[in-house]
C-alpha positions as CSV (number, residue, x, y, z in Angstrom):
1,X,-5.4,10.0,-10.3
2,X,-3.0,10.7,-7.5
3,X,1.1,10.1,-8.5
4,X,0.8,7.1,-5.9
5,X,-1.5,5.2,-7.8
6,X,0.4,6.1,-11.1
7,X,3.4,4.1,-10.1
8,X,1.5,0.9,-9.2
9,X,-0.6,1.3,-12.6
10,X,2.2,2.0,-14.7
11,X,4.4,-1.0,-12.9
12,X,1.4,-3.3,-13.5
13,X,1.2,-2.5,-17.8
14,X,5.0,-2.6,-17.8
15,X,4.8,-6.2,-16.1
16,X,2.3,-7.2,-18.5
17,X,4.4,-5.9,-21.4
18,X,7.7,-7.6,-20.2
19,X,5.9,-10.7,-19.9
20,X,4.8,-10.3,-23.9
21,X,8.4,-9.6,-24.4
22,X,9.3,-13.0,-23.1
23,X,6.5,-14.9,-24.6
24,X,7.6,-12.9,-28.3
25,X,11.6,-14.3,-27.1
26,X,10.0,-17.6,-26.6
27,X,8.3,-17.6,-30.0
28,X,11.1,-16.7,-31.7
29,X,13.8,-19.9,-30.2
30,X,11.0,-22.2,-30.7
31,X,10.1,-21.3,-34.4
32,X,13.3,-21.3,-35.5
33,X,13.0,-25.7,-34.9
34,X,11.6,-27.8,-37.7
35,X,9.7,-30.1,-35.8
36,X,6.3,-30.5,-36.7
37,X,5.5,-31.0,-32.8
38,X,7.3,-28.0,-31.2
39,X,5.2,-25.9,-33.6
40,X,2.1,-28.0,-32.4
41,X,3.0,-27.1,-29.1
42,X,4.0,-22.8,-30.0
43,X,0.4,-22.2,-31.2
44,X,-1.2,-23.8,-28.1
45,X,1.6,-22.1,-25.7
46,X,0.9,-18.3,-27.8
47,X,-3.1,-19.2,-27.7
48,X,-2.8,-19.7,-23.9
49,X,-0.4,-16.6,-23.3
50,X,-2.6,-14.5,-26.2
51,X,-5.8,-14.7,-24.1
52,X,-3.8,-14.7,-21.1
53,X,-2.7,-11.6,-21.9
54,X,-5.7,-10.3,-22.9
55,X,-7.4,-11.1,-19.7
56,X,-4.5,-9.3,-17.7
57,X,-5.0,-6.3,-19.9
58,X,-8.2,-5.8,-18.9
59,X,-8.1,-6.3,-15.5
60,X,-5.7,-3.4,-15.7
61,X,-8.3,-1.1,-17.7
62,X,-10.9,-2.3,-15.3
63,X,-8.8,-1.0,-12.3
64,X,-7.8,2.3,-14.3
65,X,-11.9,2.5,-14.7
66,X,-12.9,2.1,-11.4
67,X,-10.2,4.9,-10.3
68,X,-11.3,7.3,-12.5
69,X,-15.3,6.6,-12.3
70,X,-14.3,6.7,-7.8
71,X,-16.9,3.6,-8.0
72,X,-16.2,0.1,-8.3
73,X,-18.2,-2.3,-11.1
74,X,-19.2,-6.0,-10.4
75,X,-18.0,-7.4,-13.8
76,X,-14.8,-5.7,-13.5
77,X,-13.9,-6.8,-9.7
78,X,-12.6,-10.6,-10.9
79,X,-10.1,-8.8,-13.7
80,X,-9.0,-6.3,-11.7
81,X,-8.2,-8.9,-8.8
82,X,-6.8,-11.7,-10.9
83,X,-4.6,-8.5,-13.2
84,X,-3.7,-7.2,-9.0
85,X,-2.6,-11.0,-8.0
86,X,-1.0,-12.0,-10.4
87,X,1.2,-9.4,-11.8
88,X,2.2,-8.4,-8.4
89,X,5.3,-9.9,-7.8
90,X,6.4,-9.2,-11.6
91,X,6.0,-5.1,-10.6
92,X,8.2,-5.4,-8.1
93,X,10.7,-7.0,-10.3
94,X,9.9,-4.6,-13.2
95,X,10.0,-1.8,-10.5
96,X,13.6,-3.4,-8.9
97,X,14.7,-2.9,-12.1
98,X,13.8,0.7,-13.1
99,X,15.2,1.9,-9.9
100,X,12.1,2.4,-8.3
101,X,11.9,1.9,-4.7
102,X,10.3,-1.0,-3.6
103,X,8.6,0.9,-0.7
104,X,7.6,3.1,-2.6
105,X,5.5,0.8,-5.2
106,X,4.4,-0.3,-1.8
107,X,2.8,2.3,-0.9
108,X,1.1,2.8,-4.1
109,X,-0.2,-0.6,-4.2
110,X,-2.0,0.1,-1.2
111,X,-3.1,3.6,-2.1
112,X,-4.8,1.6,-5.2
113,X,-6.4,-1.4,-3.3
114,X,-7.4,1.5,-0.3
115,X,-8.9,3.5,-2.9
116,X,-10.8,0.5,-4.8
117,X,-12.0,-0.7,-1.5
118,X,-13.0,2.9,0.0
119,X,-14.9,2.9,-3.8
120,X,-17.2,0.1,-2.7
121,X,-19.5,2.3,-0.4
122,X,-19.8,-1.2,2.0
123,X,-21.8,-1.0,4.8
124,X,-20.6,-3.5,7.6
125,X,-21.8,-4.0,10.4
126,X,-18.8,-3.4,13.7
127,X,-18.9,-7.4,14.9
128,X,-17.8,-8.4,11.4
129,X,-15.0,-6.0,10.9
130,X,-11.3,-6.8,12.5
131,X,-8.9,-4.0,13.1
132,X,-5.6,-5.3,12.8
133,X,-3.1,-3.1,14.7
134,X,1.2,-3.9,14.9
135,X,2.9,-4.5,17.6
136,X,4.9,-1.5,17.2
137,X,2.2,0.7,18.6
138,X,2.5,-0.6,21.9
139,X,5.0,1.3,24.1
140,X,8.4,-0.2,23.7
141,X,8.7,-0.3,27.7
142,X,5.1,-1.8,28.3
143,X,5.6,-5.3,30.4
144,X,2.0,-6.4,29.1
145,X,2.5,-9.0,26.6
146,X,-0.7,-7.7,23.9
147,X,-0.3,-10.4,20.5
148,X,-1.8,-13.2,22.6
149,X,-4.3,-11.1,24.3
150,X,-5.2,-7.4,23.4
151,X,-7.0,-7.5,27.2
152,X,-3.7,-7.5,28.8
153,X,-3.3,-3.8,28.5
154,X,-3.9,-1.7,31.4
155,X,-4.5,1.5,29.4
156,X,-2.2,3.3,30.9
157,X,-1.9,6.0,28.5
158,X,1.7,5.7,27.4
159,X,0.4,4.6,23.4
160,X,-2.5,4.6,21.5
161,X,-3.6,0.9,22.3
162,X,-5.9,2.6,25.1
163,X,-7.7,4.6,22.4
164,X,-7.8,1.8,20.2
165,X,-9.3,-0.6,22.5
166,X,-12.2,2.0,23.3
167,X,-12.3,2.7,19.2
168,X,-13.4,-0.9,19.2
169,X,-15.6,-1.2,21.9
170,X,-17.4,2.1,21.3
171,X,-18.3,0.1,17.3
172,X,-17.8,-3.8,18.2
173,X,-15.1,-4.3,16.3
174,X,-13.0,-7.5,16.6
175,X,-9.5,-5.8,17.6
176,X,-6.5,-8.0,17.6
177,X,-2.6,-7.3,17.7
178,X,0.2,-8.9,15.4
179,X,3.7,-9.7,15.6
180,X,4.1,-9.8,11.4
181,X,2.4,-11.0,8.5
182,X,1.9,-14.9,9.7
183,X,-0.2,-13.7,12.8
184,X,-2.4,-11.4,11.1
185,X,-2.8,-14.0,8.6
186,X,-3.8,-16.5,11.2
187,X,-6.1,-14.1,13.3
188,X,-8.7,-13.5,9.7
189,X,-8.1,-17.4,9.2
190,X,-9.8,-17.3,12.4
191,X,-12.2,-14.4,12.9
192,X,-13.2,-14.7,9.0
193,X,-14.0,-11.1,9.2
194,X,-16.5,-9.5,6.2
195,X,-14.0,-6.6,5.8
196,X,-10.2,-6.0,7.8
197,X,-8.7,-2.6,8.9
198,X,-5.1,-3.2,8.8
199,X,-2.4,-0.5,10.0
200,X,0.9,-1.1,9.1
């Protein structure tokens, strides 16, 4: 397993962890109350966060698996996504707080979902693919407004969209250009494409 993917994995177990630790904290302010109904409430709220827990765990083994095996298994896909979307945000944090650059567990995030993807061996056909391009690739001088209309490029020459554009033809892909993170959104809102290849 390449360091890349290291860094996301071991951010994503050290989320999972840090949330136990605040469930354990939580435990341990509520237990310390004599009320019949806060304890009531404790073993539903450890139940919930116990199989939670459990569930997010997996998903993280099932993502480890499907690295190492370089092939990607049905039953595991749902973990692995729900372990991907919802400790996200916390390896950022736990990442933030180790001193780890956040670009960096970026690019390691994307070097696991790449590789998990890439694993699949999907065959799609080119008219239900999008390649999603930013707008930095245009030439910075180019007067041809491309976001609304990837058409309006006179291939000059001067960047790569020219390339790009025949790229797309030459396969039938669906090619469209973004300002940010809102447009792309909105262009797969719209295209609903089987599978997207996004450069950033």
């Amino acid at each position: 397993m390449e360091t890349r993917k290291r860094i996301y994995i071991g951010l994503l177990a050290g989320s999972l962890f840090f949330t136990l630790i605040m469930a354990g904290l939580g435990w341990y302010l509520i237990i310390n109350r004599d009320f019949v109904i806060n304890q009531i409430l404790l073993v539903m709220l450890v139940a919930a966060a116990g199989l939670c827990f459990i569930i997010l765990g997996l998903g993280i083994v099932a993502i480890v698996i499907m690295i190492f095996r370089a092939k990607t298994t049905p039953s595991l896909e749902s973990m692995a996504q729900a372990a991907n979307e919802i400790l996200f945000p916390l390896t950022l944090v736990t990442g933030k707080l180790l001193g780890i650059n956040k670009e960096k567990i970026l690019r390691s995030y994307i070097a696991v979902n790449n590789y998990l993807v890439k694993a699949k061996n999907m065959l799609i056909p080119g008219n239900q693919i999008m390649l999603l391009l930013p707008h930095c690739l245009q030439d910075s001088e180019c007067p041809f407004k491309i976001t609304i209309n990837i058409n309006n490029c006179k291939e000059c020459g001067k960047c790569k969209i020219a390339e790009l554009k025949e790229l797309a033809r030459k396969y039938n892909v669906t090619i469209k250009v973004a300002t940010g993170g809102t447009l792309a959104r909105k262009f797969i809102k719209e295209n609903r494409p089987r599978g997207v290849v996004a450069v950033a």
